[in-house]
Structure formats: structure tokens, C-alpha cells
ZATOR-321967 format. One line per 10 residues: number of its first residue (from 1); their letters; for each residue y, x, z of C-alpha. Coordinates in steps of 0.05 Angstrom, whole numbers, plus 5000, padded with zeros to 4 digits. Each point is the difference from the previous one (the first is absolute). Layout:
BEGIN
NUM	a	Y/X/Z  ... .
//
This chain:
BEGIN
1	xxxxxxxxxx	2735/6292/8151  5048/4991/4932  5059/5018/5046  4970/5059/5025  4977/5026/4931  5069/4986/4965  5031/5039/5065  4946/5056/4984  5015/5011/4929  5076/4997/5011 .
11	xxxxxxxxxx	4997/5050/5058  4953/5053/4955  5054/4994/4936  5063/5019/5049  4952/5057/5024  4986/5030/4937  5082/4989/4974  5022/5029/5063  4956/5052/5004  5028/5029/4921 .
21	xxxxxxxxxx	5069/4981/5024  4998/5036/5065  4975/5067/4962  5058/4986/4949  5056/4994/5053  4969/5061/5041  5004/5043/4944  5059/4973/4970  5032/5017/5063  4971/5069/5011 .
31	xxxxxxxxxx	5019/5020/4920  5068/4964/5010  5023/5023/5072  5013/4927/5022  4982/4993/5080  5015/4932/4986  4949/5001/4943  4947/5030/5050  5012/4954/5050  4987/4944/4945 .
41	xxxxxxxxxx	4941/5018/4988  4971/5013/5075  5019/4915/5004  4961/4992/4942  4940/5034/5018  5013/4964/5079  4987/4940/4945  4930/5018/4986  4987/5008/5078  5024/4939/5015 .
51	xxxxxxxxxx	4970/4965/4939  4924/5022/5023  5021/4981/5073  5016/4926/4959  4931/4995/4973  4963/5015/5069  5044/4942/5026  4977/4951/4938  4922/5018/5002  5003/4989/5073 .
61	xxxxxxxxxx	5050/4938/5010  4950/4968/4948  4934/5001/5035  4976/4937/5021  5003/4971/5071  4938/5031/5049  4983/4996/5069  5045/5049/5025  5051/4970/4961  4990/4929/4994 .
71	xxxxxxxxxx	5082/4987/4970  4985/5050/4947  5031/5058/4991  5069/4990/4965  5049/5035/5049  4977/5071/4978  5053/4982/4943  5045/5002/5058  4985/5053/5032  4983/5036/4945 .
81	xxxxxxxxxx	5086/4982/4969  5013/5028/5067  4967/5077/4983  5033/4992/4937  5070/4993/5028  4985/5041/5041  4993/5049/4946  5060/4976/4967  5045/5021/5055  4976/5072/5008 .
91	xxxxxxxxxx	5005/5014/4924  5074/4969/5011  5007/5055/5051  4971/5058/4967  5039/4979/4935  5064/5000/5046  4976/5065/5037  4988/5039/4942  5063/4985/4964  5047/5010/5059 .
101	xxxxxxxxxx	4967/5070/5012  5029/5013/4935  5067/4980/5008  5003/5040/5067  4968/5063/4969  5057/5002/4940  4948/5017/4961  5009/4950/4946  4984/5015/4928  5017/4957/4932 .
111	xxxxxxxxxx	4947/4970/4981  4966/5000/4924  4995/4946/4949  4929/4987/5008  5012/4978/5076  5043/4946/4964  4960/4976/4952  4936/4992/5039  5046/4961/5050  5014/4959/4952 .
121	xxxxxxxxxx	4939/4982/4977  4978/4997/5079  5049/4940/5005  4966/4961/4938  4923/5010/5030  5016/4988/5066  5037/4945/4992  4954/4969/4949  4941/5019/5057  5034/4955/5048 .
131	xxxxxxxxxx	5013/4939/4954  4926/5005/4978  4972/5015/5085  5049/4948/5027  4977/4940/4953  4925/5014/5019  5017/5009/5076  5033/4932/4995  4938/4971/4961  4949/5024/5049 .
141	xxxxxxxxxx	5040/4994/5068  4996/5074/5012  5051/5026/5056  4978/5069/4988  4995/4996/4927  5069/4971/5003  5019/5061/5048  4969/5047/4946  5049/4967/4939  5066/5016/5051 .
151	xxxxxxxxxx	4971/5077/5004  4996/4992/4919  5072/4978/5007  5029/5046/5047  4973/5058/4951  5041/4962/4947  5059/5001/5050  4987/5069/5013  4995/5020/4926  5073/4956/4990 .
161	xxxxxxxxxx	5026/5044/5061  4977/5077/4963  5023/4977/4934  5059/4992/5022  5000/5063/5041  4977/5043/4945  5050/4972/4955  5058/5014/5060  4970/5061/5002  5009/5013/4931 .
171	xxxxxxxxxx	5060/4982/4992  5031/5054/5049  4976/4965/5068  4935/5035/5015  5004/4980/5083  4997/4925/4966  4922/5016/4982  4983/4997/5078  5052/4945/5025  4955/4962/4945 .
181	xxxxxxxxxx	4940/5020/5039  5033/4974/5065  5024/4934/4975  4928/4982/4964  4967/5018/5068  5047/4944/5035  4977/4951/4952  4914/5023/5012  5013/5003/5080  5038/4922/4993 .
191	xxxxxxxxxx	4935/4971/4953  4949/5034/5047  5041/4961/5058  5006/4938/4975  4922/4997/4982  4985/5018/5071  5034/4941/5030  4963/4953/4949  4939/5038/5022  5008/4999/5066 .
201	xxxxxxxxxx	5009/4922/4991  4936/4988/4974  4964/5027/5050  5036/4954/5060  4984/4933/4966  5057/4981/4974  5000/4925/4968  5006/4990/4934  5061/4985/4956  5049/4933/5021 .
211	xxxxxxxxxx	4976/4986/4917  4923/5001/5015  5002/4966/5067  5048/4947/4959  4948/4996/4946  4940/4989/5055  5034/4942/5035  5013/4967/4937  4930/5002/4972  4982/4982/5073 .
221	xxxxxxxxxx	5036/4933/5001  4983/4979/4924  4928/4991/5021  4979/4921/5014  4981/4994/5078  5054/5061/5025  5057/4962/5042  5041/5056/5014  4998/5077/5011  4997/5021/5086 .
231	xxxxxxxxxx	5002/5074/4997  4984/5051/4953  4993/5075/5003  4983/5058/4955  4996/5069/4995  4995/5057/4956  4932/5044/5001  5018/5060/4938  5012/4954/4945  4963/4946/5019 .
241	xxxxxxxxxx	5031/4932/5049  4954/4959/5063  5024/4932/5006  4993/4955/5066  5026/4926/4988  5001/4946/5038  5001/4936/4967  5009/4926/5019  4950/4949/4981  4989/4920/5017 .
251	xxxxxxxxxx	4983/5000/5077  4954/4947/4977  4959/5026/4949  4929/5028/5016  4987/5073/5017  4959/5009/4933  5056/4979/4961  5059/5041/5028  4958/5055/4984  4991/4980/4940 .
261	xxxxxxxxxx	5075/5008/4995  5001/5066/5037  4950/5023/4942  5046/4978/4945  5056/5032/5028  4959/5060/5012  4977/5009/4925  5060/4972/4972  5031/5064/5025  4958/5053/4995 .
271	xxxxxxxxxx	4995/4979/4925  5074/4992/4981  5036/5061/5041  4957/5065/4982  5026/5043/5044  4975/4950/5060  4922/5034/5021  4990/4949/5055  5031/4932/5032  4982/4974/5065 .
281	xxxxxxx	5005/4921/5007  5018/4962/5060  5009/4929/5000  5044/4961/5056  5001/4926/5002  5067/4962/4981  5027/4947/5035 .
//
């Protein structure tokens, strides 16, 4: 329940910064006759879209288990990273759209001063958005929180990319204000790509990390009574990991105690790897 408030508040301050930043760049771009500036700013307010879309994932992915869903309910964060990349890919597009529309009509204009300063400053919020999304994504397990700091960071990329533009522009190379546009939206369609296939992951069990499977037979075998590690699976539910072990035990010690063994191994790690939300136990007798 901390995680999901932390994820809350986080998600509500990038709300409120893009929503004054997204009515900057709009207007900035309007006033400054930046298409690149425009297009800015329709990614940042795709932001806000994606950022509610981000809290319907946490408030859901955080409800308890019920009867209908007895594993809980954490893969909505992976299905709800997927609608976000989603997202990411057709504001690439339209980014890229717009700006080549430009090029093609010729009819390119050189942009004002405003349209670079309020890309500048773009570049310092959105980056420092990111930085501040990314380290709570990272602290709560959040895919789609995590998905929601990259959208903070392809604005920054796209801000980088109409800086420049404007300033080309500026400078006596006003068809560089769209190319700018065309290049950032590369960059947004790539991210929104790339969190698809981790999405997409997610949701088809994939096991967990060679580090945490390392980490689970070692605290496996360093409890008194295991003999030896059989088999051992895992898999990834949103950000959470099911373990099934099979363990060795003394083929002559009673039932009651290699359960007892089963039991420590069972609590032992559930209570050291935080990430793991349940751990099956078999035991096999060793010979």
C-alpha cells in the first residue's frame, strides 16, 4: 500500500508540471511559428494521457488477491506498460507525420526566440521529470511507472531535437525546424518499442534474472538439512517472481522433519528476496 501511494503522489506532480508545460510549449509554438515547438508540446500533453492511464494500472495491480483472482492482480502493470507503449509509438508517428508534412509542403517558416527558450527550459524539466519518475519506478517495481519516466524522457529528447531545430532555423536553416521533428519522433517510436518487448515479456512468464535465481539457490543450500538443489523454476507475474524448488533432503529423516526443512526454506525466502510473493517447496530424498 506504501508503494502504491508513493506511485500516486509521483504520478499527480508529473500531471500538474506537464500539464503548465504542455500549455507553455503549445503557445510558445503558436506565438513562435515552430511546428517543431507544436509538436513538442502535443508529446507532452500525450504525457498526461499516459500518466492517468499509469495510475489506473497502480490502483488496480495493487488490490489484493480475491476469488477470481487468487495470484493477485500484478500483471495489469504489464499490460497496462503495454497501452502505454502503445501510446508511445503513435505519438512517435504523429510527431514524424506532422513534421514531414511540413517539409513536403515548403511551407517552412523561421521560427521566434520564445520557441527557443521554452525548449530549453523543456529539456531541464523533462529531464529532471525522468530522473525523479525513474528512481521511484525502480523503488516500487512499477513497469508502467517506469514506461511513464521514458515518455518523460522522450519529451526531453524531443525538446533536445526542436532546440536544435529552432536554433538551425535561426540561423538561416528554417527546413532544419522539421528534420528536428523527424529525428525526435525516431527516438519516441524506438522507446515505445523497446517497452513493448519488455511488456510483452511479462505477460508470457518469463523467469527471473540469472542474478535472482543465483541468489535463490544459494540461500537454498546455506540452510542445515538442504543436500543439494534438483530443479528450480520461476517466473515473472508484473513485478512480482513464483518460485518452484525442489530440494534434496536425508532419505532417512522423518516426513515431519523434511518439512520442517521445506518450511525453512520456504520463509527463508520469501523474507530475504522481496520481490519473491510465493515459493512452492518440494522435497526429494538423496541418496
Amino acid at each position: 500500500m506504501e508503494n502504491y501511494k508513493l506511485g500516486v503522489k509521483t504520478s499527480w506532480i508529473t500531471i500538474i508540471v506537464n500539464i503548465i508545460l504542455a500549455v507553455f510549449k503549445i503557445i510558445a509554438g503558436i506565438a513562435g511559428v515552430s511546428s517543431a515547438m507544436i509538436a513538442d508540446g502535443v508529446h507532452t500533453l500525450s504525457d498526461i494521457l499516459t500518466t492517468f492511464v499509469v495510475l489506473l494500472g497502480l490502483k488496480i495491480s495493487s488490490k489484493e488477491a480475491d476469488k477470481g483472482h487468487p495470484y493477485g492482480h500484478e500483471k495489469y502493470e504489464s499490460v497496462f506498460a503495454k497501452l502505454l507503449s502503445i501510446l508511445l509509438l503513435l505519438t512517435g508517428v504523429f510527431i514524424g507525420y506532422e513534421s514531414i508534412k511540413i517539409l513536403i509542403s515548403g511551407e517552412i517558416r523561421t521560427p521566434k526566440i520564445i520557441a527557443l527558450i521554452v525548449a530549453f527550459l523543456s529539456i531541464i524539466v523533462k529531464e529532471g521529470m525522468y530522473w525523479y519518475t525513474i528512481k521511484v519506478a525502480k523503488k516500487i517495481k512499477s513497469i508502467s511507472m517506469e514506461a511513464d519516466a521514458w515518455h518523460h524522457r522522450s519529451d526531453a529528447f524531443s525538446s533536445v531535437g526542436t532546440f536544435a531545430g529552432v536554433l538551425g532555423a535561426r540561423l538561416g536553416f528554417p527546413a532544419l525546424d522539421p528534420i528536428a521533428g523527424i529525428i525526435v519522433s525516431c527516438f519516441v517510436i524506438k522507446v515505445g518499442i523497446d517497452l513493448y518487448i519488455k511488456s510483452i515479456k511479462e505477460l508470457v512468464d518469463e523467469s527471473a534474472s540469472e542474478e535472482i535465481i543465483e541468489t535463490i539457490k544459494k540461500k537454498t543450500e546455506s540452510i542445515e538439512g538442504v543436500r543439494g538443489v534438483k530443479e528450480l523454476k520461476t517466473r515473472m507475474f508484473g513485478n512480482k517472481i513464483y518460485v518452484d524448488i525442489e530440494i534434496f533432503v536425508d532419505s532417512n529423516i522423518t516426513v515431519e522433519k523434511g518439512h520442517e526443512i521445506s518450511e525453512k526454506v520456504h520463509d527463508k525466502l520469501e523474507k530475504d528476496i522481496a520481490d519473491i510473493k510465493h515459493c512452492m517447496v518440494h522435497i526429494e530424498p538423496f541418496k
